[in-house]
C-alpha positions as CSV (number, residue, x, y, z in Angstrom):
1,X,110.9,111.3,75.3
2,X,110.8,107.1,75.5
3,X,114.6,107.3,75.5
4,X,115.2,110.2,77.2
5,X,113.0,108.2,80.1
6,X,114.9,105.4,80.3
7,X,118.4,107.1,80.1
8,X,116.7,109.1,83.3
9,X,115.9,105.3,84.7
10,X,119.2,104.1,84.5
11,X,120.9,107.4,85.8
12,X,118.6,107.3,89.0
13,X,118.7,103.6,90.0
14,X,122.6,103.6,91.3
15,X,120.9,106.9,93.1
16,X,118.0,104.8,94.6
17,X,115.8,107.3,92.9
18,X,113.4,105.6,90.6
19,X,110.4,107.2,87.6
20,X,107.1,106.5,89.2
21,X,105.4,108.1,86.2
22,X,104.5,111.0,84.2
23,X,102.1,113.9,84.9
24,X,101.1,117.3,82.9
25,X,101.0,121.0,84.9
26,X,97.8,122.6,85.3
27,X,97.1,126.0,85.3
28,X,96.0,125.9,89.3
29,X,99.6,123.8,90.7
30,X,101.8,127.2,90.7
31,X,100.4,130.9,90.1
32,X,103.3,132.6,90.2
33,X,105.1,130.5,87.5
34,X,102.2,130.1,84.5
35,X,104.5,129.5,81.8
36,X,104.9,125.9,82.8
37,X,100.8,124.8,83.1
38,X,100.3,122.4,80.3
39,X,104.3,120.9,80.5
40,X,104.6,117.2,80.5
41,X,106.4,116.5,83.3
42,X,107.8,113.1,85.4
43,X,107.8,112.5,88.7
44,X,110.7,111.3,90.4
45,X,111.1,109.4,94.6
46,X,112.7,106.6,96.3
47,X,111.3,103.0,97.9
48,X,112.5,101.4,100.9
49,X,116.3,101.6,101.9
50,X,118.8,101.7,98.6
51,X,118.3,105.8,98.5
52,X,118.7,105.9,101.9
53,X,122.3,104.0,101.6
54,X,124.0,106.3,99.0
55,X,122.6,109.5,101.0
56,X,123.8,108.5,104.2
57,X,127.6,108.6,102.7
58,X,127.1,111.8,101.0
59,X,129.0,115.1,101.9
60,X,125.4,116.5,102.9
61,X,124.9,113.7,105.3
62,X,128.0,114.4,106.8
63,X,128.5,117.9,107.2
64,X,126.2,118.6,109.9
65,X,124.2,121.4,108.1
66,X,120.6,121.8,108.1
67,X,118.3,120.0,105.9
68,X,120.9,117.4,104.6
69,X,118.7,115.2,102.0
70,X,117.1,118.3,100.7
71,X,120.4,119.6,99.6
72,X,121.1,116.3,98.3
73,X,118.6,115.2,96.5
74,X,118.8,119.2,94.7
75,X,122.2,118.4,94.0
76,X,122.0,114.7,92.5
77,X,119.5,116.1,90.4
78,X,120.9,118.6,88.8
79,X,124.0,116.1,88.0
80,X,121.1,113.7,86.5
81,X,119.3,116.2,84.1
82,X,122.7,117.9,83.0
83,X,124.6,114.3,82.3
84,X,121.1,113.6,80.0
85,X,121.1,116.6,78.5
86,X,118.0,117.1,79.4
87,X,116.3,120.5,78.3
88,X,113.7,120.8,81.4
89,X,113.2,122.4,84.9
90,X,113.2,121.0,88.3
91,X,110.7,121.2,90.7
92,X,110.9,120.3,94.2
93,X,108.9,119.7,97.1
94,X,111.1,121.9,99.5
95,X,112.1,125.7,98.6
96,X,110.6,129.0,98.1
97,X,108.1,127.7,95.4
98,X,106.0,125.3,97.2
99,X,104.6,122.5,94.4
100,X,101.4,120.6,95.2
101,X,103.3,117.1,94.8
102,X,100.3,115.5,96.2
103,X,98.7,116.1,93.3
104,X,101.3,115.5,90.8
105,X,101.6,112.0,92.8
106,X,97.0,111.7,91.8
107,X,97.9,112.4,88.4
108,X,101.3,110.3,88.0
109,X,100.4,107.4,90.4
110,X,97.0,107.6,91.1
111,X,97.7,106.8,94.4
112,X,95.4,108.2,97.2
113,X,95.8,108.2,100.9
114,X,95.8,105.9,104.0
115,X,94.1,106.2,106.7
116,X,97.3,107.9,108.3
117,X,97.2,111.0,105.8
118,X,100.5,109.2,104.2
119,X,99.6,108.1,100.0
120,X,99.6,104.2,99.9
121,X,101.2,102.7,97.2
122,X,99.8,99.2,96.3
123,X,103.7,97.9,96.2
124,X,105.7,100.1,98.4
125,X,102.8,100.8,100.9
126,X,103.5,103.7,103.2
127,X,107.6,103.0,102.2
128,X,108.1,105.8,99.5
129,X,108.5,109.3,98.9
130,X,108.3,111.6,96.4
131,X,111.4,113.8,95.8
132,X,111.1,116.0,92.3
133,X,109.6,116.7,89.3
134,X,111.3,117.3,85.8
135,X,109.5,119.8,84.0
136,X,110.2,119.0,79.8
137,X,109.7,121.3,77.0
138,X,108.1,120.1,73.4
139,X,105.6,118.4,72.5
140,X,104.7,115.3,70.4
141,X,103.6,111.7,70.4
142,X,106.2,110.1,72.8
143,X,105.7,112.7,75.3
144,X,101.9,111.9,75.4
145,X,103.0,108.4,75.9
146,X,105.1,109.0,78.5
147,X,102.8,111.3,80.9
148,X,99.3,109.2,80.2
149,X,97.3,109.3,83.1
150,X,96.7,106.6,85.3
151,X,93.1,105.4,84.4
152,X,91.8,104.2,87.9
153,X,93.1,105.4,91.7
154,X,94.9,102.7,93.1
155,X,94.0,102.4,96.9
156,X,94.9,98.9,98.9
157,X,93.4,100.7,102.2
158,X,89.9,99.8,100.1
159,X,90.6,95.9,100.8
160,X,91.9,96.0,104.3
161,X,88.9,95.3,107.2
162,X,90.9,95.4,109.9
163,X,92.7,98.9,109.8
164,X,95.8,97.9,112.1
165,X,97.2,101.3,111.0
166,X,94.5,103.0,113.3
167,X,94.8,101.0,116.3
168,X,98.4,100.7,117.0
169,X,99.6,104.5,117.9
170,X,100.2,104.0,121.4
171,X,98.7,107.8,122.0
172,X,95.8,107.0,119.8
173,X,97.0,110.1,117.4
174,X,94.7,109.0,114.2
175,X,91.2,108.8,113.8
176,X,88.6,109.5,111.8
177,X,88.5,113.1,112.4
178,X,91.9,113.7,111.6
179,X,96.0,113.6,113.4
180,X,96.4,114.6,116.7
181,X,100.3,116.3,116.2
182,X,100.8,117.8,119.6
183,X,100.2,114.0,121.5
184,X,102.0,112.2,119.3
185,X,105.1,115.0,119.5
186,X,104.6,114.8,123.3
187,X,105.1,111.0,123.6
188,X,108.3,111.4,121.4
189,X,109.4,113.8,123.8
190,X,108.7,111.8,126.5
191,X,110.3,108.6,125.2
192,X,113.9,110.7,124.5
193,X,113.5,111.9,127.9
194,X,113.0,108.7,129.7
195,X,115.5,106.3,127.5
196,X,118.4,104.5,129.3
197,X,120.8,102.2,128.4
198,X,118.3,99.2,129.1
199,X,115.8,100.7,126.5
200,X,112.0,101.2,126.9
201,X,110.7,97.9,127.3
202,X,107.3,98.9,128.8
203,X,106.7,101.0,125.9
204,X,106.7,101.6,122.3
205,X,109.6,103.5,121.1
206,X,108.6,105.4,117.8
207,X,111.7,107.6,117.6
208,X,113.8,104.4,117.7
209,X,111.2,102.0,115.6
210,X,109.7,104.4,113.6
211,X,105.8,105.2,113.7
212,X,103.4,102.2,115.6
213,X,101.0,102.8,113.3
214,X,103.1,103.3,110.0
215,X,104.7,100.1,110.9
216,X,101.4,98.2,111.4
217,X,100.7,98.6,107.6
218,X,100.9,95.1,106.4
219,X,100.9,96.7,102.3
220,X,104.2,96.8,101.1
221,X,106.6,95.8,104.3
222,X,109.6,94.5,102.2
223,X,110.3,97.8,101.2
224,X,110.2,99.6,104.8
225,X,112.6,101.5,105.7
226,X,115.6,100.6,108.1
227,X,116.2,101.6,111.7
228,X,118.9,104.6,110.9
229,X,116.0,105.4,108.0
230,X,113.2,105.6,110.5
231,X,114.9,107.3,113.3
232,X,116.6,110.0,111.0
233,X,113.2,110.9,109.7
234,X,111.3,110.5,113.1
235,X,114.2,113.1,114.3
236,X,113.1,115.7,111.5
237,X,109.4,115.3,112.4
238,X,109.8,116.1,116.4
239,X,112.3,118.9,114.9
C-alpha cells in the first residue's frame, strides 16, 4: 500500500492533484453500496493554481459542454488508477451516488470548517478542494499505515480574533446563523449587470475577484487561486 501511495503521488503531481491522506468507509457514508463500509480508502484534491493550469488546456475545458472539470477530473482518474494498476473503486463527489466527502475530509484531514461553511486547511486555508476517493481492496499492515486517522482536528479559525472573513462580504451574507445564498447571488447579478469597460470601481466585484470574504482569509493566501480560477468557479456558483 506504501508503494502503491507514492506511485499514486507521483502520477497526480504533473495533474496538480495531490494525496491529502487516508480514510476507512463506514457503514453510514453510502446505504445503497454496503459492500465497501470498512474499505481503506485515500482521499485525493488540488491546492491553489497548478490543477487549475493543466485543466484549463484540457479537451473538457474546451469543448463547451456542461460540467467541464467534473468530466475531467473522472477522466484523469481513471488514467491514474489503471496506469497503477491499482485494484480499487472511485468515488466522486459529483454523480448519481452522492459521497459525504465532508466527512471522508474529518477522517483523512481532520480539517473542520471556517466560519464561511468552506473546511480550512491550516496550509492551504480556504485554497483547496477535494476531488475523489480511491476505494482499495485487502487488507494488512501497510494499509493500516496508510489510512491512520488524524489524532487531533486541525482548525486555524480557533487562533484568529479578528474574523476578517465575516466582515468583508460586501452584502453581509455570513453570520453566525448561517449563509444568506439568495443576497449574495443577487449582488453577483447585479455586478454582471452593471459592469462596463471602466470596471466597478465603487464596488467589490466578487465574480471578477472571487468571494470578499474568501479572500479576506489571511490562512493559507500563497496558495489562492488565480483570477480565471476564481471567476470560472464564481460563474458555476451563480449558475
Amino acid at each position: 500500500m506504501d508503494e502503491l501511495k507514492g506511485a499514486l503521488a507521483g502520477r497526480l503531481a504533473p495533474l496538480g492533484l495531490l494525496v491529502f491522506g487516508g480514510f476507512r468507509i463506514e457503514p453510514g457514508d453510502q446505504t445503497s453500496v454496503p459492500e465497501l463500509a470498512g474499505a481503506p480508502a485515500l482521499l485525493i484534491g488540488n491546492a491553489g493554481g497548478r490543477m487549475w493550469e493543466v485543466f484549463a488546456a484540457s479537451n473538457e475545458f474546451c469543448d463547451g459542454e456542461d460540467d467541464p472539470m467534473n468530466r475531467w477530473t473522472q477522466r484523469v482518474m481513471e488514467e491514474v488508477v489503471r496506469e497503477c494498476s491499482a485494484d480499487c473503486q472511485l468515488l466522486f463527489p459529483f454523480g448519481e451516488v452522492v459521497w459525504p466527502f465532508q466527512r471522508f475530509a474529518l477522517r483523512a484531514i481532520g480539517v473542520q470548517q471556517s466560519p464561511l461553511g468552506l473546511f480550512i486547511h491550516p496550509q492551504y486555508g480556504l485554497w483547496f478542494a477535494l476531488r475523489a476517493a480511491i476505494v482499495f481492496q485487502g487488507e494488512g499492515p501497510a494499509v493500516e499505515r496508510a489510512i491512520q486517522q488524524v489524532e487531533e482536528p486541525i482548525h486555524p479559525c480557533l487562533d484568529c480574533s479578528e474574523k476578517p472573513c465575516l466582515t468583508h462580504c460586501p452584502v453581509s451574507a455570513f453570520s453566525g446563523s448561517g449563509f444568506a445564498v439568495g443576497a449574495c447571488r443577487s449582488y453577483l447579478d447585479s455586478i454582471q449587470s452593471s459592469q462596463t469597460d471602466a470596471g466597478l470601481p465603487d464596488r467589490v466585484n466578487c465574480m471578477d475577484k472571487g468571494c470578499a470574504a474568501r479572500n479576506a482569509c489571511p490562512v493559507g493566501r500563497d496558495w489562492r487561486y488565480g483570477e480565471a480560477q476564481l471567476q470560472f468557479h464564481m460563474q458555476a456558483f451563480k449558475g
